[in-house]
TORFIRO-311687 format. One record per atom (N, C-alpha, C): z, y, x. Coordinates in steps of 0.2 Angstrom, whole numbers, plus 5000, padded with zeros to 4 digits. Example, Ala and Ser with C-alpha at 12.3 -4.5 7.8 and 13.67 -1.06 7.14 Angstrom:
! TORFIRO-311687
503949725066/503949785062/503949845066/503549895064/503649955068/503950005064/
***
This chain:
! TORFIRO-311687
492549864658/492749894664/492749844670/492549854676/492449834681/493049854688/493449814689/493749824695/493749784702/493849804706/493949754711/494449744717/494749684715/495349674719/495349624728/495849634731/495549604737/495849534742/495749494744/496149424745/495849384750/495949344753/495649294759/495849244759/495349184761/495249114759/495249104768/495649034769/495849024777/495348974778/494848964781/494648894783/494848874793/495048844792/495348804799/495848874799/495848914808/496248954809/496149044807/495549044804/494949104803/495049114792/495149184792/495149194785/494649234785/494349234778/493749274778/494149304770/493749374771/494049424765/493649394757/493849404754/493749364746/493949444741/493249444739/493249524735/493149474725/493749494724/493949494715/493749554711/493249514708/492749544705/493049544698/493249584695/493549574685/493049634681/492949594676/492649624672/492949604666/493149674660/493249674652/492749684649/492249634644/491949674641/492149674631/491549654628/491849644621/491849564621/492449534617/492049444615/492849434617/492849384618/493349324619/493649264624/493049264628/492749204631/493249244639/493249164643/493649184650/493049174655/492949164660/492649144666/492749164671/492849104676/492949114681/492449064686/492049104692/491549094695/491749114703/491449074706/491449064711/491749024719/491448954713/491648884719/492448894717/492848904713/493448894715/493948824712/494648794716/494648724716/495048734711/495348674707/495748684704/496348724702/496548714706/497248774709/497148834706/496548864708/496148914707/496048934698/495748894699/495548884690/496148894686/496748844687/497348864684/497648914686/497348944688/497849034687/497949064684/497449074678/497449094672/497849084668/497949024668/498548984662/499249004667/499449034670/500049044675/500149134673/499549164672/499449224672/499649234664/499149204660/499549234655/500049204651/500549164653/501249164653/501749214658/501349254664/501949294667/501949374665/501049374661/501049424659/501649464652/501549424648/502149434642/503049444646/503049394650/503549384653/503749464657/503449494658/503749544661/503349594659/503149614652/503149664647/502049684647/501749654650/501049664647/500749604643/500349634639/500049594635/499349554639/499149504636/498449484638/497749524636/497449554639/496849574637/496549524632/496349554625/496049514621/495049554619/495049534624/494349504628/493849494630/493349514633/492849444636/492949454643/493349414646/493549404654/493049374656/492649414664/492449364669/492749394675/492949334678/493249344685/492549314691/492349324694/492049324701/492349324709/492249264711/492849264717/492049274724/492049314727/491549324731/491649324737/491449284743/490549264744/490649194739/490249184734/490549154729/490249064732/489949074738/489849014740/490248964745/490749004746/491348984751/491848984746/492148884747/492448864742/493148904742/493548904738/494348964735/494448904735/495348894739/495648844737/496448864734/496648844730/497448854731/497648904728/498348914727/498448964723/498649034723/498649054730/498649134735/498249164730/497849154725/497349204720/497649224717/498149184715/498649224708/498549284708/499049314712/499149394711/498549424712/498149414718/497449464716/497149484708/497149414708/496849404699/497049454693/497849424695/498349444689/498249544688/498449544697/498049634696/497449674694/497049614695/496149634695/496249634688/496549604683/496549594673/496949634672/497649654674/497849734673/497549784674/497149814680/496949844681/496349864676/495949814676/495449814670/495449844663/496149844661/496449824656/496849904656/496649954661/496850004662/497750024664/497949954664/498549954664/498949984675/498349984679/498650004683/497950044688/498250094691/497650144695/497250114701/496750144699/496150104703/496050144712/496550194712/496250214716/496750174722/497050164723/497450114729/497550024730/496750014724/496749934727/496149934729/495749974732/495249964737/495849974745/496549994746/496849974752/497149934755/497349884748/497749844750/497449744748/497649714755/497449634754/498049604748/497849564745/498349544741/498349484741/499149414742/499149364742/499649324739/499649284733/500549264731/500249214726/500649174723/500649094716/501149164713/500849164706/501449184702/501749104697/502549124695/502749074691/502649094685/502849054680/502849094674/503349124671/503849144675/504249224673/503949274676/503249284682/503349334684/503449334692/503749294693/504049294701/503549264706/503449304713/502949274718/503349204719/502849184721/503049114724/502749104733/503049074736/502749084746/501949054744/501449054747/501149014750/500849014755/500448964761/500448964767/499748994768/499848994776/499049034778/499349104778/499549144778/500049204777/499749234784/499949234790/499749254797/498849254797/498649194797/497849204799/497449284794/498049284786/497549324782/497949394787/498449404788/498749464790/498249504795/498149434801/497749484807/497049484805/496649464798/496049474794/496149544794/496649544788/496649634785/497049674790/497149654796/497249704801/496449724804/496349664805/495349674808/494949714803/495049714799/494549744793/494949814790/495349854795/495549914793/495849924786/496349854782/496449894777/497249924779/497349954774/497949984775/498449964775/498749904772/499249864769/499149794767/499549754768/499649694765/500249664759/500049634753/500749624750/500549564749/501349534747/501349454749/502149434747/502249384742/502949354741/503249374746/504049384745/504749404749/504849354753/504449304752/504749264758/504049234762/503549274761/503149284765/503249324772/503649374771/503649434773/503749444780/504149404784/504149404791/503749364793/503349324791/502549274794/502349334795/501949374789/501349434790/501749494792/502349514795/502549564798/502449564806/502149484808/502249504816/501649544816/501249544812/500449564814/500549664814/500749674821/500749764820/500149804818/500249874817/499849914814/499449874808/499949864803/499849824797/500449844792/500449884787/501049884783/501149824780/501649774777/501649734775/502349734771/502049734764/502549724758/502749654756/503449654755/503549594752/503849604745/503749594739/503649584735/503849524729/504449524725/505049484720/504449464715/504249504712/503749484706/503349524706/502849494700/502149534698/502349624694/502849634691/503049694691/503349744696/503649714703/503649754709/503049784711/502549744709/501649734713/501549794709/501449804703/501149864697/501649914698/502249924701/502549994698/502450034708/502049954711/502049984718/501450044720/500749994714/500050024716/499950084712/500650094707/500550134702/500850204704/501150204709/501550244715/502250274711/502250224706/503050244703/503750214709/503550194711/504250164716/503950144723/504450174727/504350184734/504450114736/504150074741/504550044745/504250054752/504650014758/504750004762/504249944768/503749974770/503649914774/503949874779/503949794779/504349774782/504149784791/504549794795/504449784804/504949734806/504549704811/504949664812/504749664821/505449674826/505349674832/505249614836/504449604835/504049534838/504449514844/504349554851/504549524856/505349514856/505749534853/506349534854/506549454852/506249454844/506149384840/505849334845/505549334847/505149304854/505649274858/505949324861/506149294868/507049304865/507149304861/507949284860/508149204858/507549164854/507849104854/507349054859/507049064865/506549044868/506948984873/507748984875/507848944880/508548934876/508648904869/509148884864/508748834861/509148754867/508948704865/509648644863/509548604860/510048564856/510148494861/509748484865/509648434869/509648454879/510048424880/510148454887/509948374893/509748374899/509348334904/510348324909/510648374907/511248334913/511748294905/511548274900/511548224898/511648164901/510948154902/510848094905/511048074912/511348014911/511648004917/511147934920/511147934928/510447894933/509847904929/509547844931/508647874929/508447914933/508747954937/508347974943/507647974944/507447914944/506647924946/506447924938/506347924936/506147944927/506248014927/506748034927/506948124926/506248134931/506248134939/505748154941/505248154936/504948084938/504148074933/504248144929/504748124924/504548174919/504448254920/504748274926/504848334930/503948344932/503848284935/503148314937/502448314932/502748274925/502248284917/502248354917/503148374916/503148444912/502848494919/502648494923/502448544928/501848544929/501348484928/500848484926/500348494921/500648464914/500548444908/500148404907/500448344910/500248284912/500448234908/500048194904/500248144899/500648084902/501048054898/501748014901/501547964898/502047884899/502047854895/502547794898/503047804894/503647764896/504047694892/503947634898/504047554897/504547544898/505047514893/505747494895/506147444890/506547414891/506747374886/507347434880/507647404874/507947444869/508647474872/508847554874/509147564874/509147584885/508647584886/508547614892/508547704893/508447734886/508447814885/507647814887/507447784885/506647804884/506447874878/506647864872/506647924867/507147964872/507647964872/508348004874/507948064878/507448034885/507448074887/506848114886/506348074882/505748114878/505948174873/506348164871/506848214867/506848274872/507348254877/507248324882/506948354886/506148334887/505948364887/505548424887/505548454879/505448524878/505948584883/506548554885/506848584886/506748594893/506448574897/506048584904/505348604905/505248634899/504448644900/504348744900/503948764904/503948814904/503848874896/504148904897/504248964890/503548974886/503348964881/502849004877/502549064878/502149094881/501749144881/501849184873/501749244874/501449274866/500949234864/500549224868/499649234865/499849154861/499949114866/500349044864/500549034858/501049074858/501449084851/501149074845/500849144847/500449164841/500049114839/499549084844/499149024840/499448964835/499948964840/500348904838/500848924831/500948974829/501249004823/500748994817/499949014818/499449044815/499248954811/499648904818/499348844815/499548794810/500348814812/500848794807/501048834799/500748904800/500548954795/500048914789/499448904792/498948844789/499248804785/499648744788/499948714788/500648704783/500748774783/501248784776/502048754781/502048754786/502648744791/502948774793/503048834792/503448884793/504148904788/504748914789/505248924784/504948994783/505549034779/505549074775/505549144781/506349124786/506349154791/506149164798/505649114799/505349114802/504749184805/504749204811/504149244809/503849244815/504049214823/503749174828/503949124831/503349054832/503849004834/503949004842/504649014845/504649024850/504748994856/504648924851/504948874859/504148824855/504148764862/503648724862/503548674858/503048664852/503248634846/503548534850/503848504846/503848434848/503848394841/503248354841/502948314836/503248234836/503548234833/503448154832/503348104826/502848094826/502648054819/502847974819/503147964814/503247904812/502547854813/502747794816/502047744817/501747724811/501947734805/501447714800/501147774797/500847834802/500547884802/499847844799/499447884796/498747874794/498247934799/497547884799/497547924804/497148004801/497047994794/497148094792/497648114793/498348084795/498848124795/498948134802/498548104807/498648104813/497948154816/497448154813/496848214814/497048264811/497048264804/496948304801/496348314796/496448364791/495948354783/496148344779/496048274776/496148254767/495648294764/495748334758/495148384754/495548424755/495848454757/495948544762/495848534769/495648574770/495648584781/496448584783/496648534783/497448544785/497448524791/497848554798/497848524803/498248474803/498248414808/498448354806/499148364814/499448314816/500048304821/499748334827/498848314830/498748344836/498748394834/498648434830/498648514832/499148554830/499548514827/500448544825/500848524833/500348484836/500748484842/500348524848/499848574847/499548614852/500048654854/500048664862/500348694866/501048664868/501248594864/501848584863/501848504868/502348464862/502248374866/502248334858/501548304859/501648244853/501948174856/502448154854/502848104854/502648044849/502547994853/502347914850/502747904851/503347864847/503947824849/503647754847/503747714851/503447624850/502947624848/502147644854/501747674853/501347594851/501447534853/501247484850/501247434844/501647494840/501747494833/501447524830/501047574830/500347634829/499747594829/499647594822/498847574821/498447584826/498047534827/497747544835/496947594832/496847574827/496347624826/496447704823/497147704823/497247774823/497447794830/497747764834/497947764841/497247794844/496847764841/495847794847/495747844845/495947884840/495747944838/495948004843/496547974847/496648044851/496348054857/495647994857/495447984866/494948074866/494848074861/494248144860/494848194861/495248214857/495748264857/496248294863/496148224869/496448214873/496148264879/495348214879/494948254885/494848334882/494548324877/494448384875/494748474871/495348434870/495848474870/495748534863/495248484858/495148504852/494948474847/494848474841/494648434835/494348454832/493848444830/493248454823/493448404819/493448424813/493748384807/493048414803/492548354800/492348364796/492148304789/492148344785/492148314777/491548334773/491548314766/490848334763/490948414760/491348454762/491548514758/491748554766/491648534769/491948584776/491748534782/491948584789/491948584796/492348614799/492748614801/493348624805/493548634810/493848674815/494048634822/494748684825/495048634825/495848654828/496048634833/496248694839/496248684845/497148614844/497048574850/497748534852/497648504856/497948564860/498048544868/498948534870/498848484868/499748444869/499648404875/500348384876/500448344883/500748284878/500448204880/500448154875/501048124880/501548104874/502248074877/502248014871/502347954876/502347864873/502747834875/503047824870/503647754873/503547694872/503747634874/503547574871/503847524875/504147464870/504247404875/504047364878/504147334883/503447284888/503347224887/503647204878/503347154876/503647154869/503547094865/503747104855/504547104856/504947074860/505647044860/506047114861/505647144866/505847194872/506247194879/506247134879/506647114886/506447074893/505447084892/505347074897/505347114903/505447074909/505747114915/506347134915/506847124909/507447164912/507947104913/508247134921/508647074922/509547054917/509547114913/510147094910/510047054903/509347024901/509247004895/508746934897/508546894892/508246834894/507646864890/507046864891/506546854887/506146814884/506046824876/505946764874/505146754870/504746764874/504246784871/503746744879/503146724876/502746684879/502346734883/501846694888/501346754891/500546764885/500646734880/500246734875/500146794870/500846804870/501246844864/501246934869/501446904874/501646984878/500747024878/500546964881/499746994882/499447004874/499446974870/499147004863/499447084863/500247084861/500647124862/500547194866/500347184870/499847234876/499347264875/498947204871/498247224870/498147264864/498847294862/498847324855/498547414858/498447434865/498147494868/497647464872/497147514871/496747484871/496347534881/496047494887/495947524889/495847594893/495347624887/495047674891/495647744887/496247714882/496847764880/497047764887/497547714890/497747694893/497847754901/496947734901/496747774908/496847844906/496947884900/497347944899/497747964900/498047924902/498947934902/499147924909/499347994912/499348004919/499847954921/500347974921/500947954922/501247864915/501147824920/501447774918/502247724920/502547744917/503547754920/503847674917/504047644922/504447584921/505147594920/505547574914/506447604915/506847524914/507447524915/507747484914/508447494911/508647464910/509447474907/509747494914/510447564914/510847574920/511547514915/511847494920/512547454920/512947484919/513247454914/513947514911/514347534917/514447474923/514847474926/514547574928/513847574931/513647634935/513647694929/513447664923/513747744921/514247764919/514947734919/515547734918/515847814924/515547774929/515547804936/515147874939/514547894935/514247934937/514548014932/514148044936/514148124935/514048144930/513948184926/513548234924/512648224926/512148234922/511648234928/511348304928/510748354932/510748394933/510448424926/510648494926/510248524919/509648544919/509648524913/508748564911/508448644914/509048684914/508848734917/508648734924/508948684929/508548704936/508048644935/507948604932/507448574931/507048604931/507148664924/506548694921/506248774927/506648774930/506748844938/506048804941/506148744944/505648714946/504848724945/505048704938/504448674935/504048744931/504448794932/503948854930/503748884937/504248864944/503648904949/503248864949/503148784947/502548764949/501848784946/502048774938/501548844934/501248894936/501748914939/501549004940/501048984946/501048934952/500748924956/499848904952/499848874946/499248854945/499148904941/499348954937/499149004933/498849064938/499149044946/498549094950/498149064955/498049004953/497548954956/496848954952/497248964945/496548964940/496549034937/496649064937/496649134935/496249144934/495549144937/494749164936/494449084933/494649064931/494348984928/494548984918/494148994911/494149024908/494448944906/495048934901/495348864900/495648834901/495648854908/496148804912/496548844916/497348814913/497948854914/498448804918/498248724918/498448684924/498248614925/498548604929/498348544932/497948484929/498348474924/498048434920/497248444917/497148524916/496548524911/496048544919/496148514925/495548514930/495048484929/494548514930/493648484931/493748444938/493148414935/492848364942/492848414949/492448484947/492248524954/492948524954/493448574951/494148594955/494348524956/494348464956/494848424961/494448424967/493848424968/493348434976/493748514978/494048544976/494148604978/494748624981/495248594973/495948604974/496448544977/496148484976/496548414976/496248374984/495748404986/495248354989/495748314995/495748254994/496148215001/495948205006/496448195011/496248195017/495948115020/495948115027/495848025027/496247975026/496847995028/497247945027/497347935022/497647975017/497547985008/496847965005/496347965008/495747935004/495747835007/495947825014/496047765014/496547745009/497047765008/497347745004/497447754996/497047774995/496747794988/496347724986/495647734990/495447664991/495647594991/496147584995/496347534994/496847504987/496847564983/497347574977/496747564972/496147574973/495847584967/495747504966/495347474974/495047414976/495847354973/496347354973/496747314971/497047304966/496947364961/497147374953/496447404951/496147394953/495447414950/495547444945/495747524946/495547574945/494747614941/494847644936/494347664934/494247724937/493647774936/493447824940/494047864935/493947874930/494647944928/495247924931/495647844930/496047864934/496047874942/495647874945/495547894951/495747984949/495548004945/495448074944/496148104943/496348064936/497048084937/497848064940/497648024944/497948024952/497848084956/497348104957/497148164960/497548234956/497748204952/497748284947/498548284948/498848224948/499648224947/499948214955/499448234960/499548224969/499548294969/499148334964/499048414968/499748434963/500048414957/500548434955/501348414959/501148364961/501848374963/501648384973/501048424973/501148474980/501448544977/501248574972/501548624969/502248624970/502648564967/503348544965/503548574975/502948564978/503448544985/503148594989/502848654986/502748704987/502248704992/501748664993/501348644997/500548654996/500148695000/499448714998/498948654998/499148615002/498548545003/499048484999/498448454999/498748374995/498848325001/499548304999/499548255008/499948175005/499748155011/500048075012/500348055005/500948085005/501648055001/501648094996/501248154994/501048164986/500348104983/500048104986/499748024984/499947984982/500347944987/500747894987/501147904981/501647954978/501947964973/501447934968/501147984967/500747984963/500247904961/500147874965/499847804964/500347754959/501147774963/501547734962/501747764953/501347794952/501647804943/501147794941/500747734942/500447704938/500647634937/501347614935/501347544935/501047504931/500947514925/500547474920/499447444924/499547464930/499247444935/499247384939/500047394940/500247354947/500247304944/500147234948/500447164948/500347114941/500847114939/500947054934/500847104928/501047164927/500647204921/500047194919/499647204926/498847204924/498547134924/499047074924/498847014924/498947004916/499347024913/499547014904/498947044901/498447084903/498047114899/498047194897/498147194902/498247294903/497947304909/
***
């Protein structure tokens, strides 16, 4: 007897439907056909332990299982339950007429019980695309695949909930789950607050004008200046996540097997920070699954390099593509891939191996030898990516004993979404580009162009820190964002000039060490 069951294989963000082909005939023999990986292959030995466990016997047999389009590799263990249904079903043990409507996805244990596995979202809006009726998927699957509406979506304890479900002995209940509500309830509940911090004034700006831009940062200071501190709160001033956002960014982490149990929208701006002895497949992304790597767990979000000259330098170049392009292709001898990661790149680091050059409250003890090797662990043309380059120093207990409160993240953040709003109707009709940062060469002639005095003085800034044409660019890019900050249609004088002066690792005796 021949049945056929239905399932979906995820490559990068896209799932393709996977038709489970079972056949009984007479003989003994198992097979299992169709590119499938390991994981795959052991389902059988999973199956028939969970089968007895929960009261059916194993079909004694000639099994062949066929996983189809059988040339698109199956990975992992989401087959289980299809299979495990496709061999009952076979075996006459459940009615044929209600698995042509339903996707099926779950690891059985060997009692019997689903188990989660990831990828959950991309198959949901699959078999919402492909008009089936229903999805069923382990209990703790269930609020990933319930954001996807006009989809019934079953969650399901074990493989006998699944057979008493398609046998119409037991009613249950599709799960709903109210998306925007979930959405926008935890969207502005953050753990970390900006009037925390006390001085730093001109750093809090900078950072004001990254997050309103999404404008790459990177900040020099000796140990214990709030360099992390404040890289930390910036999530918390950056404008709210879109749905559309959302959703990508949920679909990537879904993949990625990152989502809890109750999670079912991620609703605030992911923040990445990988340890520096990151590898740099763990930093791209792959291995022998299409796994997205840091930059695209950190798409829409902020990837965080803490002591960026501590990061393999040849894993540090991998992000100069991902940077401009705001995408990755990951490709291997089994696949091609590509996962969007368009992050805003945040670096901290110290201005030498000791960390206490230039600060006047420490002696430095490292040579001009040492600092410039030291320096030369970033390599140029990263460098010139990174709009924003911020000098900090230690404040004096005396002055923070004495100070305030400093101001909170929420009017920080009041600011810095009308500046958004400004560029989300500047580029409205421009397909990709959502702000300032992600501007073409044409939109700075259009939207940034200087005047004379601002070009004299541009000029003169390139001619003396010898400037490369992109940062030439991205000077232009962080001058038209902090006109926005000042509600300003034209690029003038003193947003320039701002803007020039956030290029320290430019100025003077930085660029004499080898930067």
């Amino acid at each position: 007897m021949l049945v056929k069951t239905f399932s979906a294989a995820v490559i990068g963000l896209e799932a393709t439907v996977i038709t489970i082909e079972t056949n009984l005939a007479r003989g003994t023999l198992f097979k299992l056909s169709g590119l499938a990986d390991t994981a795959v292959k052991e389902s059988y030995d999973r199956i028939c332990a969970a089968l007895p466990n929960i009261g059916f016997r194993i079909p004694t047999a000639e099994l062949t299982i066929n996983l189809s389009p059988a040339d698109l590799k199956k990975e992992g263990s989401s087959f289980d339950l299809p299979i495990a249904i496709g061999i009952l079903a076979a075996d006459g043990r459940i009615d044929n007429d209600r698995l042509d409507k339903y996707m099926l996805v779950g690891e059985l244990g060997l009692d019997g019980k689903l188990k989660p596995v990831r990828a959950v979202l991309p198959i949901a809006i699959r078999a919402r695309k492909e008009k089936y009726k229903g999805l069923i998927v382990p209990k703790e699957n269930i609020r990933e695949a319930a954001v996807v509406n006009n989809l019934d979506v079953y969650g399901m304890e074990n493989l006998a909930d699944v057979v008493s479900f398609l046998n119409g002995n037991n009613s249950y209940e599709p799960m709903v789950v109210d998306t925007r509500k979930e959405f926008y309830e935890h969207q502005y509940s953050f753990d970390m607050d900006f009037s925390d911090v006390k001085g730093q004034e001109s750093v809090k700006r900078a950072l004001e004008v990254a997050a309103a831009g999404s404008h790459n940062i990177i900040l020099i200071g000796p140990p214990g200046s709030g360099k992390s501190m404040m890289a930390k709160r910036l999530p918390s001033i950056l404008p709210p996540l879109s749905l559309a956002e959302s959703l990508e960014t949920t679909q990537i982490h879904s993949v990625a097997g990152k989502l809890g149990g109750n999670v079912s929208l991620i609703s605030q701006r992911p923040f990445r920070s990988p340890h520096h002895t990151i590898s740099q497949v763990g930093l791209a992304g792959g291995t022998t699954k299409a796994m997205p790597g840091e930059v695209s767990l950190a798409h829409n979000g902020v990837l965080f390099l803490d002591e960026l000259t501590e990061f393999n330098r040849a894993t540090l170049e991998i992000l100069r593509q991902p940077i401009e392009d705001r995408k990755i292709t990951i490709t291997r001898a089994q696949y091609t891939v590509e996962y969007p990661c368009s992050f805003m790149l945040v670096a901290s680091m110290n201005p030498c191996p000791c960390g206490y050059y230039g600060d006047p409250m420490h002696k430095c003890t490292c040579t001009p030898g040492q600092i410039s090797h030291y320096l030369s662990k970033i390599s140029g043309p990263l460098l010139d990516r990174i709009d924003l380059q911020i000098e900090l120093q230690n404040v004096p207990f005396s002055d923070l004993s004495k100070m305030k409160p400093g101001e909170p993240s929420e009017k920080i953040r009041e600011r810095v979404i009308r500046a958004r709003q400004i560029q989300e109707a500047r580029f409205k009709n421009s397909k990709g580009v959502h702000c300032n940062a992600q501007m073409t060469e044409r939109m700075l002639h259009q939207f940034a162009e200087p005047d004379a005095a601002s070009l004299d003085m541009l000029r003169m800034a390139m001619e003396r820190l010898k400037l490369s044409a992109r940062a030439y660019s991205r000077i232009l890019k962080v001058a038209r964002t902090i006109a926005d900050l000042d509600n300003s249609e034209h690029v003038q004088l003193q947003h320039i000039a701002e803007a020039i002066g956030y290029r320290n690792l430019d100025r003077g005796d930085w660029a004499e060490r080898g930067l």
